[in-house]
Backbone bond lengths (Angstrom), bond angles and torsions (degrees), N, CA, C in turn:
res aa  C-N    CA-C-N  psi(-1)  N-CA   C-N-CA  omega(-1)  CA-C   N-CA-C  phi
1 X - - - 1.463 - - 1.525 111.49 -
2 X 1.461 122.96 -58.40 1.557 126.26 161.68 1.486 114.54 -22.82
3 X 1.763 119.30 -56.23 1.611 114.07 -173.62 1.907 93.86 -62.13
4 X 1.274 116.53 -50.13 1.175 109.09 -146.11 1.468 106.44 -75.60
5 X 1.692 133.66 -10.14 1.036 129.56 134.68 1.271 132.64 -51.12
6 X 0.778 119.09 -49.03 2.098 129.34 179.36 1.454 94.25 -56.93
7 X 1.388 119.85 -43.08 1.478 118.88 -157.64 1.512 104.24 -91.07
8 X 1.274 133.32 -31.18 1.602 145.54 147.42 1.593 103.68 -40.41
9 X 0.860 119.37 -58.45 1.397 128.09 -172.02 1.605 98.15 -56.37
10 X 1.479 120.27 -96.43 1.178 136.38 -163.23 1.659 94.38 -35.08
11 X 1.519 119.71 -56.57 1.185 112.89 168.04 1.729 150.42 -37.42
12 X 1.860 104.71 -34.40 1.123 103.82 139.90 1.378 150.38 -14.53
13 X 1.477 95.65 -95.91 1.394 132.85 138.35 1.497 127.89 -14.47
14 X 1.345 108.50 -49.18 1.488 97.44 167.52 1.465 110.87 -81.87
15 X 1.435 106.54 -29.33 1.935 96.44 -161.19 1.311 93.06 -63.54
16 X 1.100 130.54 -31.71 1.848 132.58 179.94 1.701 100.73 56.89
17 X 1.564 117.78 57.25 1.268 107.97 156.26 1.901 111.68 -138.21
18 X 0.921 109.57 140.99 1.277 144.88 -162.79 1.759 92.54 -45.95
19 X 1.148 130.82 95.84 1.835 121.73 -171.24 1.776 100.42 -80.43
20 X 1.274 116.39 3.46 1.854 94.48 -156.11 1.102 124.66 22.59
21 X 1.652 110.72 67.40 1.390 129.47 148.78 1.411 122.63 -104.94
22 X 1.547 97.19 -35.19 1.501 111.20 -163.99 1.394 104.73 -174.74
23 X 1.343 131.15 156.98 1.568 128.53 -163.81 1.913 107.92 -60.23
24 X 1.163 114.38 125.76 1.663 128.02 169.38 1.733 95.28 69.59
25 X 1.035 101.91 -140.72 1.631 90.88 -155.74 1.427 128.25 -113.79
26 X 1.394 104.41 55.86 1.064 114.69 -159.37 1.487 119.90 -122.17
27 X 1.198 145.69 -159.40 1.431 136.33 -160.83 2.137 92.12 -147.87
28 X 1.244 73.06 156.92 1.767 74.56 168.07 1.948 91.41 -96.93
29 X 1.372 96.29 154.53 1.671 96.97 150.08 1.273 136.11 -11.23
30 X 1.641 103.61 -82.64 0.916 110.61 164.18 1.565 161.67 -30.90
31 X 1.488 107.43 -42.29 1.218 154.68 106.88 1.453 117.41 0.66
32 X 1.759 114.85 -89.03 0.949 111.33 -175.70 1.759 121.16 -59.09
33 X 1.350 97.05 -45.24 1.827 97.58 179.34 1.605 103.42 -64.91
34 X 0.929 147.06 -16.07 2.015 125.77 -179.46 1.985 86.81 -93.37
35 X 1.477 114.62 -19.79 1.593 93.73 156.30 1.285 112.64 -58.81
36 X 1.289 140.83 -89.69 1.410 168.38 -121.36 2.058 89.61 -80.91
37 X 1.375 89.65 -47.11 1.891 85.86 174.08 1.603 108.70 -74.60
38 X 1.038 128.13 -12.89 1.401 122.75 175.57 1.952 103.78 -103.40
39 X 0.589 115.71 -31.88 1.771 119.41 161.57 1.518 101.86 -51.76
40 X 1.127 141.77 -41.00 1.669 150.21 -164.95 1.195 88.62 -92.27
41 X 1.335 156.18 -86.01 1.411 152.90 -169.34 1.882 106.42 -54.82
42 X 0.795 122.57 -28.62 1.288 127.13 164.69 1.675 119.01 -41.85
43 X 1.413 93.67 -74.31 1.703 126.58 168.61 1.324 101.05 -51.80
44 X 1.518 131.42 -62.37 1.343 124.71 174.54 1.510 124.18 -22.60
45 X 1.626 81.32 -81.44 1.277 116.28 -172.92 2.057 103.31 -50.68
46 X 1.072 105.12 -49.26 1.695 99.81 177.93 1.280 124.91 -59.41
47 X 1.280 111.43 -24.64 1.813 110.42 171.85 1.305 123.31 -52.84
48 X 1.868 106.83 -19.31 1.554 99.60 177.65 1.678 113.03 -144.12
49 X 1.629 103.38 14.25 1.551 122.74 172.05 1.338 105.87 -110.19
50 X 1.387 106.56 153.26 1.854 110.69 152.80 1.083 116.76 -59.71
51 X 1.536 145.46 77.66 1.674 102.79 177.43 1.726 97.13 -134.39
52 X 1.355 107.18 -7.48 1.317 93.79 162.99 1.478 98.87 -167.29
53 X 1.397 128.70 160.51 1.657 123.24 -176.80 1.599 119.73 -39.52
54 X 1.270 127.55 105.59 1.132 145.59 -162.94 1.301 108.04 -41.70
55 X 1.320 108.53 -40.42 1.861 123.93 -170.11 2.034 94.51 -87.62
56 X 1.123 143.34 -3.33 1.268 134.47 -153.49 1.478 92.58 -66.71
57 X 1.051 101.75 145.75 1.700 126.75 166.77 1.138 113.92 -75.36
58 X 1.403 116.26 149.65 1.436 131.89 174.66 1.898 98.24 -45.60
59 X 0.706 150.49 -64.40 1.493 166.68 148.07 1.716 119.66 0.94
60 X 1.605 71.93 -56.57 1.783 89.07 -177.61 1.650 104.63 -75.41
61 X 1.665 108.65 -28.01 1.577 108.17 -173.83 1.584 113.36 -60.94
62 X 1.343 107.29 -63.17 1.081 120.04 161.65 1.652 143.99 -31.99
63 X 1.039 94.05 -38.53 1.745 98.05 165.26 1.469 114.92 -100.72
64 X 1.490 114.12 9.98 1.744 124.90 167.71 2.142 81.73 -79.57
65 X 1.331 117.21 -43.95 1.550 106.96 -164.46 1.541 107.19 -88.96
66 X 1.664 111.72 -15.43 1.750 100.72 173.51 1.606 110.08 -91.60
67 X 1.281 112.14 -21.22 1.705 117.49 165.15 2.391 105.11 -44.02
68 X 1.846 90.32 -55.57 1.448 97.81 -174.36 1.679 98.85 -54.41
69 X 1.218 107.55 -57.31 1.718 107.62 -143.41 1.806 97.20 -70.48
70 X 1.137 131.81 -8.06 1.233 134.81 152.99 1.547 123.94 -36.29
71 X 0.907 101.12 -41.65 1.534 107.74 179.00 1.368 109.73 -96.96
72 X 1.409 137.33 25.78 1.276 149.91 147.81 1.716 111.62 -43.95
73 X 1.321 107.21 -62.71 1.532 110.01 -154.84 1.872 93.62 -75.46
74 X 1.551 106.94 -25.39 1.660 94.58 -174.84 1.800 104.97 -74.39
75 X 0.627 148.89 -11.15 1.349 151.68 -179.23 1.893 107.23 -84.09
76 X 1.435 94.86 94.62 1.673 114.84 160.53 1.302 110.92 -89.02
77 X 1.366 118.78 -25.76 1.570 121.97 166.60 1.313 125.58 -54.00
78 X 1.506 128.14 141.79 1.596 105.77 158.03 1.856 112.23 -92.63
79 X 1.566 118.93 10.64 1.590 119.41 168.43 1.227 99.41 -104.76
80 X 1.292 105.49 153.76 1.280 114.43 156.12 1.464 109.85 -149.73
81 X 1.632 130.50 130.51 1.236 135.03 -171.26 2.148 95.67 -106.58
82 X 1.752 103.06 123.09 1.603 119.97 -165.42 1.537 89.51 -98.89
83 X 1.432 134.05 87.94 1.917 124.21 155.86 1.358 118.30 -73.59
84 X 1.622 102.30 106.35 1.830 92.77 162.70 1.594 82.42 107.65
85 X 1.702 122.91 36.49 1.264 101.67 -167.42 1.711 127.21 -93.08
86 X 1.059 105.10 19.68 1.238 131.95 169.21 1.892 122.81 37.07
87 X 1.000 126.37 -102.02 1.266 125.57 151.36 1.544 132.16 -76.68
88 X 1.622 94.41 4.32 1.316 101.68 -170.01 1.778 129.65 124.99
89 X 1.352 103.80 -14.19 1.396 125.83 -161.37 1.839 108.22 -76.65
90 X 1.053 127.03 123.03 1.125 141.34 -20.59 1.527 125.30 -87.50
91 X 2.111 107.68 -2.06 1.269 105.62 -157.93 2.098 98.64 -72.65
92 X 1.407 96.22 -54.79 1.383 85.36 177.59 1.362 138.56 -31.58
93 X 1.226 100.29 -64.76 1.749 105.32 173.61 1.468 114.79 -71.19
94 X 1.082 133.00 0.85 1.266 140.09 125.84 1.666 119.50 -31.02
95 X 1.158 101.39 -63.47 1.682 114.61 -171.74 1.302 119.87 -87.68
96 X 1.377 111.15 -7.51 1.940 125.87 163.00 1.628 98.59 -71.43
97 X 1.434 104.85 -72.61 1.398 90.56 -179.47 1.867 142.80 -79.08
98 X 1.532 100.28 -4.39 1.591 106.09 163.84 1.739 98.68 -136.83
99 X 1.913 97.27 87.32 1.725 107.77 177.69 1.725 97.73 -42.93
100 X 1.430 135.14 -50.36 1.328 128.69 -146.38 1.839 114.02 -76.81
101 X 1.218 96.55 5.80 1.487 110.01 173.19 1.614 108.44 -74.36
102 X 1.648 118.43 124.34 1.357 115.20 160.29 1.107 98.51 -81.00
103 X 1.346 107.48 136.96 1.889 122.17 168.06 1.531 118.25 -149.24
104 X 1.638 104.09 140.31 1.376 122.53 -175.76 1.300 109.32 -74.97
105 X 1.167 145.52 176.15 1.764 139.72 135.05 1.373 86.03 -138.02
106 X 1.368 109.53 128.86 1.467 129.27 146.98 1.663 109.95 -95.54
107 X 1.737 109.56 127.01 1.769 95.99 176.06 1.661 67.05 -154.32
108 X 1.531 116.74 129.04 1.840 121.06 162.33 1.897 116.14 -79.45
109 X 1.798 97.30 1.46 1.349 106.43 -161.18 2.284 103.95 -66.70
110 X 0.113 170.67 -14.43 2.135 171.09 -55.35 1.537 99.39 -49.39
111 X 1.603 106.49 -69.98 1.958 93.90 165.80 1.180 148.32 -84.55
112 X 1.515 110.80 26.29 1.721 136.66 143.16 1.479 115.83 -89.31
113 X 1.465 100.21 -19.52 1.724 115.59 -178.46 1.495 93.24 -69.60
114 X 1.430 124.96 -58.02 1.237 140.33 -107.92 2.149 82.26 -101.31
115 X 1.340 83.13 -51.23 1.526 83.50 178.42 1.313 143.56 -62.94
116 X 1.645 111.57 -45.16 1.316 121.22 115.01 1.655 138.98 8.80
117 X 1.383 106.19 -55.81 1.370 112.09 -174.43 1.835 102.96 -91.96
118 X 1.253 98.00 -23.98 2.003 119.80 -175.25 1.664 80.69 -58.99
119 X 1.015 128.87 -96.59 1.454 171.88 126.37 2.034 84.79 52.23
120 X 1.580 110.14 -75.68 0.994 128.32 165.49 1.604 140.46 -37.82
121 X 1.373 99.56 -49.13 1.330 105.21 156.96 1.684 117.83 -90.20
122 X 1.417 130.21 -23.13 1.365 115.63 179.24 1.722 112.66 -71.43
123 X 1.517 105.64 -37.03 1.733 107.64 166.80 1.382 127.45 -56.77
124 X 1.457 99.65 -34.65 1.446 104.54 -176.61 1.267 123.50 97.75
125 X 1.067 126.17 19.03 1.642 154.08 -142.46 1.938 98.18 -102.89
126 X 1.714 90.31 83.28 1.578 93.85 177.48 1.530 114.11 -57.13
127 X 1.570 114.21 -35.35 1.511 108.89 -148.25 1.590 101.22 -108.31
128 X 1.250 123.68 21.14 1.310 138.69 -164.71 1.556 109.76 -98.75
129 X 1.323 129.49 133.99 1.551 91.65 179.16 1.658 90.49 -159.76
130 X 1.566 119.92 130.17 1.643 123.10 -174.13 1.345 112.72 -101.08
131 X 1.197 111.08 120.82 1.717 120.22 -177.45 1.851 110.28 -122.80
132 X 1.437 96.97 102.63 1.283 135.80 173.78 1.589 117.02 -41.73
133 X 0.983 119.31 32.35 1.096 120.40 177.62 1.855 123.65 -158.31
134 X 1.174 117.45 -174.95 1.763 112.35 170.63 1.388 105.07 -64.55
135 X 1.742 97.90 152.05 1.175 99.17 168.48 2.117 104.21 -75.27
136 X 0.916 124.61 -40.16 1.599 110.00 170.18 1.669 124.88 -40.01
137 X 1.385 113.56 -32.51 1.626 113.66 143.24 1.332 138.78 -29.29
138 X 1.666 102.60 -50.49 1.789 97.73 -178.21 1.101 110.97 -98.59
139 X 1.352 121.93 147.66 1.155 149.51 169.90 1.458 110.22 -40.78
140 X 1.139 141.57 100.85 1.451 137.53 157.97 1.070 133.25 1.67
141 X 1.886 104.81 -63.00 1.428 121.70 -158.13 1.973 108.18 -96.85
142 X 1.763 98.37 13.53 1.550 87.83 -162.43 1.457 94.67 -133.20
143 X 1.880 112.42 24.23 1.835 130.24 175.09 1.665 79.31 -142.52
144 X 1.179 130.70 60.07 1.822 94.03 147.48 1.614 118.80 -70.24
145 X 1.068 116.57 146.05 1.770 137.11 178.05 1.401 111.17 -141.94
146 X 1.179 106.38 165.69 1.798 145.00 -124.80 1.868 82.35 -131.33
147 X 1.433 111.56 -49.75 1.843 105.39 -165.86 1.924 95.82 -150.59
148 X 0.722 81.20 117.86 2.041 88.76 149.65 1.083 132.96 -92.93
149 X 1.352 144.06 111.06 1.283 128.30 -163.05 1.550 110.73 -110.25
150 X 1.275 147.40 -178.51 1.153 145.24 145.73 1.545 114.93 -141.86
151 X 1.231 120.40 128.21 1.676 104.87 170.58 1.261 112.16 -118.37
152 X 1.436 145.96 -14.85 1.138 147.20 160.51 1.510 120.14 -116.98
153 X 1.310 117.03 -9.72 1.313 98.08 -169.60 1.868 145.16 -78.64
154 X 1.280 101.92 -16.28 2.107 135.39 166.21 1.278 116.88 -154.00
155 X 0.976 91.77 171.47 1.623 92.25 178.22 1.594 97.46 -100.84
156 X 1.275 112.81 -176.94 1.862 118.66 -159.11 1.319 101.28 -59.68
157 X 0.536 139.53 -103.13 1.502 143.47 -169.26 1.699 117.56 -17.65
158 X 0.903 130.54 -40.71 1.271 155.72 157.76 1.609 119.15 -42.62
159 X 1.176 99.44 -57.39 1.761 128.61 -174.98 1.996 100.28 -66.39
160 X 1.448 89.29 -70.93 1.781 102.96 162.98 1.359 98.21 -37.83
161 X 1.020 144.02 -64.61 1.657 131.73 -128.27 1.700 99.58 -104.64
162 X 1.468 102.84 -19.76 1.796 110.25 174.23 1.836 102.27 -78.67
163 X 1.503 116.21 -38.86 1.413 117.88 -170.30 1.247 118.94 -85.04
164 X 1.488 122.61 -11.19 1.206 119.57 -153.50 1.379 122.16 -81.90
165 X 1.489 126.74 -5.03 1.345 130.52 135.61 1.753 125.53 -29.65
166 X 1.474 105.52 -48.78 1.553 117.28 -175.98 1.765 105.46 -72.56
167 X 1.361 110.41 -4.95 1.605 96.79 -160.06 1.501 118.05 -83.02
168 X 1.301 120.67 67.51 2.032 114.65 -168.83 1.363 82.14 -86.52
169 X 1.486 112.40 164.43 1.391 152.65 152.66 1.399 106.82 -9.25
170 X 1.545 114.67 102.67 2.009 107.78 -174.13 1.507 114.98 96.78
171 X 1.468 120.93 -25.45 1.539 90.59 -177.48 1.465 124.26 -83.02
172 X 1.121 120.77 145.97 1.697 119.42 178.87 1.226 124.29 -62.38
173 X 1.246 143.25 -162.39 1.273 140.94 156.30 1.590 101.23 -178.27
174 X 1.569 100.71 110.05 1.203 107.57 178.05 1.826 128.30 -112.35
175 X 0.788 126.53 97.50 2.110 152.07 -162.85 1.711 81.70 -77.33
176 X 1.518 107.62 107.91 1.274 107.63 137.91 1.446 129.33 -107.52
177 X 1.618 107.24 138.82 1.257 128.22 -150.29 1.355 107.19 -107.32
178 X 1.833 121.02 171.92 1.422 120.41 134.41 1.779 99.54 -112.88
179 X 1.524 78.91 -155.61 1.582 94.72 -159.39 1.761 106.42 -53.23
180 X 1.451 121.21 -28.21 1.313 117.61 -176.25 1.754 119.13 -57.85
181 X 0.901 94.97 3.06 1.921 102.87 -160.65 1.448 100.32 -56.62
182 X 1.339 124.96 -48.80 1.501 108.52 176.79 1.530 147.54 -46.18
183 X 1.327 87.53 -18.47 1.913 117.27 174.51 1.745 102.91 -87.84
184 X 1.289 114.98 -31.40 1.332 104.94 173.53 1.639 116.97 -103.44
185 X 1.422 141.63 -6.66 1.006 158.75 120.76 1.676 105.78 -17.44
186 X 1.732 119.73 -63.91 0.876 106.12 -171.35 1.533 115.91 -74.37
187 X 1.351 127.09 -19.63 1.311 143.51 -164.28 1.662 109.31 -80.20
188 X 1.248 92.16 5.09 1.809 95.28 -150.94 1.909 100.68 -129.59
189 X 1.279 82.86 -3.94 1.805 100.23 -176.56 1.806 101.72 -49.22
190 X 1.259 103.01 -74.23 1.471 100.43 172.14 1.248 139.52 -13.28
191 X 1.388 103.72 -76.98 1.572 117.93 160.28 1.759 129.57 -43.69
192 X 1.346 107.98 -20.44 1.402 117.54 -158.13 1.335 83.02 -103.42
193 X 1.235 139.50 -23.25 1.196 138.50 -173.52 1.129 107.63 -90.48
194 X 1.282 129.63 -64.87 1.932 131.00 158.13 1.065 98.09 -25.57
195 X 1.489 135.09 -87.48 1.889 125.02 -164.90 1.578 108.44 -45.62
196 X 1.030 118.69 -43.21 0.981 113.84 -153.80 1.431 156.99 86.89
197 X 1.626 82.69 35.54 1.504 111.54 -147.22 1.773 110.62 -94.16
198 X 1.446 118.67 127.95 1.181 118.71 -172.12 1.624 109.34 -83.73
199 X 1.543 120.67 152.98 1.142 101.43 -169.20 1.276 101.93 122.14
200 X 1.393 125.14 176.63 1.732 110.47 -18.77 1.118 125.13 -73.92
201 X 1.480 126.34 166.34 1.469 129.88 164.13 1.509 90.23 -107.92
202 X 1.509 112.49 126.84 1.558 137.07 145.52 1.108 118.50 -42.52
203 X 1.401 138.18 141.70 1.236 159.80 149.74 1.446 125.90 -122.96
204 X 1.008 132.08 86.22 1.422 130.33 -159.96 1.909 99.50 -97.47
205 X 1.332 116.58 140.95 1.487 98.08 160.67 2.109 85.32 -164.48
206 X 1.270 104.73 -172.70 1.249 127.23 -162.49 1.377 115.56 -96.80
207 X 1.305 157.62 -173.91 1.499 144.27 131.26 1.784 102.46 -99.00
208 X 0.926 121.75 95.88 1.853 117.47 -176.65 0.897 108.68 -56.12
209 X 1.046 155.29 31.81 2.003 152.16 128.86 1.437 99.26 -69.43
210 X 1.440 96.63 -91.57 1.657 113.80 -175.13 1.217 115.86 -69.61
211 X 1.389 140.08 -43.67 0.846 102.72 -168.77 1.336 114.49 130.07
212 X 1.230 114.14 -40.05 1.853 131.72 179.36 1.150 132.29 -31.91
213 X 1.284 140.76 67.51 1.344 132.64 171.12 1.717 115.50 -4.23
214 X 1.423 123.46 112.14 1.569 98.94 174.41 2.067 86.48 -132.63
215 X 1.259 111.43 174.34 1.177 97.15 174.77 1.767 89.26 -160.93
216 X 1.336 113.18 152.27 1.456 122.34 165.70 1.460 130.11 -87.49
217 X 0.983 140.54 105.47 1.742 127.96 179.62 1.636 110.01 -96.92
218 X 1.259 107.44 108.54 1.805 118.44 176.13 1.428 107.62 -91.57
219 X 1.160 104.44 121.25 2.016 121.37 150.55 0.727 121.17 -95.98
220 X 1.391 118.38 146.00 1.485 129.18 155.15 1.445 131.84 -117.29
221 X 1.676 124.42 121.82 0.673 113.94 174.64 1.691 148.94 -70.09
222 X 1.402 135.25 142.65 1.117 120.16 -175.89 1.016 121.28 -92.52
């Protein structure tokens, strides 16, 4: 737990982006420990689940949660609906470090479900809530949200064409990427043009371990 604080920390600090938690890039307390306690159940939990490379390094864990907390400053919403949310990435760790966020997780997985819900009740995460199934399952009118996010689940075009039921007047939709995004950006032209979707705004930033090009693409719907 000690490395994976020092290494949270230093990590901050390098991503050098502004979380709106607290002034520059930093975490309250509070905050940081339901990180560092959800980093430990993570690791647990992976020794005998899929949820992220079994062997990952303290290193590698950590920038699975500075990849999430990236998408802090894009969120003007207080909802946010997580598709494909897997171990958690990005809606959860989203909701460790700003508790007052309502947030969805869609994962159809049962022991990504299962963990998820671990995750949920050990933080304490009133407004958090994991639903076990497709997002084509829920009802539209009984999840309105503020942002949709996806970080692994299609590539653009794909993601659009799975969400586009959810899209009324104002909601966001934010595609986190790596460096390939321009090949699927262009592939995705079509669709973005049918919705009618304004956007994107770019976000480019780094992973400060490795190194990784990752970047965010935000829509908006009209």
């Amino acid at each position: 737990m000690a490395n994976l604080a020092v290494l949270l920390d230093d990590g901050l600090t390098r991503l050098g982006i502004d979380l709106g938690v607290s002034p520059g890039a930093t975490l309250d307390p509070a905050a940081r420990t339901r990180l560092l306690d959800y980093m430990a159940l993570l690791q647990k939990w992976s020794a005998k689940t899929n949820l992220i490379a079994k062997n990952a390094s303290d290193v590698e864990v950590v920038e699975h949660f500075l990849d999430s907390l990236a998408t802090l400053p894009l969120l003007s919403s207080a909802s946010l609906m997580d598709v494909g949310s897997g171990a958690g990435f990005p809606g959860l760790v989203a909701a460790a470090a700003r508790p007052e966020l309502a947030v969805n997780l869609i994962e159809p997985r049962q022991k990504r479900a299962a963990f998820l819900r671990q995750v949920i009740r050990s933080l304490r995460l009133p407004h958090v809530a994991c639903h076990e199934c497709r997002l084509e399952d829920i009802a539209v009118q009984s999840m309105p949200c503020g942002h949709i996010v996806s970080r692994a689940v299609a590539d653009i075009a794909g993601f659009l064409g799975m969400i586009e039921p959810w899209l009324s007047q104002g909601v966001q939709i934010i595609c986190m990427k790596s460096r390939k995004w321009p090949e699927e950006l262009a592939r995705a032209q079509e669709i973005i043009t049918r919705l009618g979707l304004d956007g994107p705004r770019v976000t480019n930033y780094r992973l400060p371990f490795s190194g990784v090009e990752r970047v965010t693409l935000t829509f908006t719907a009209r």
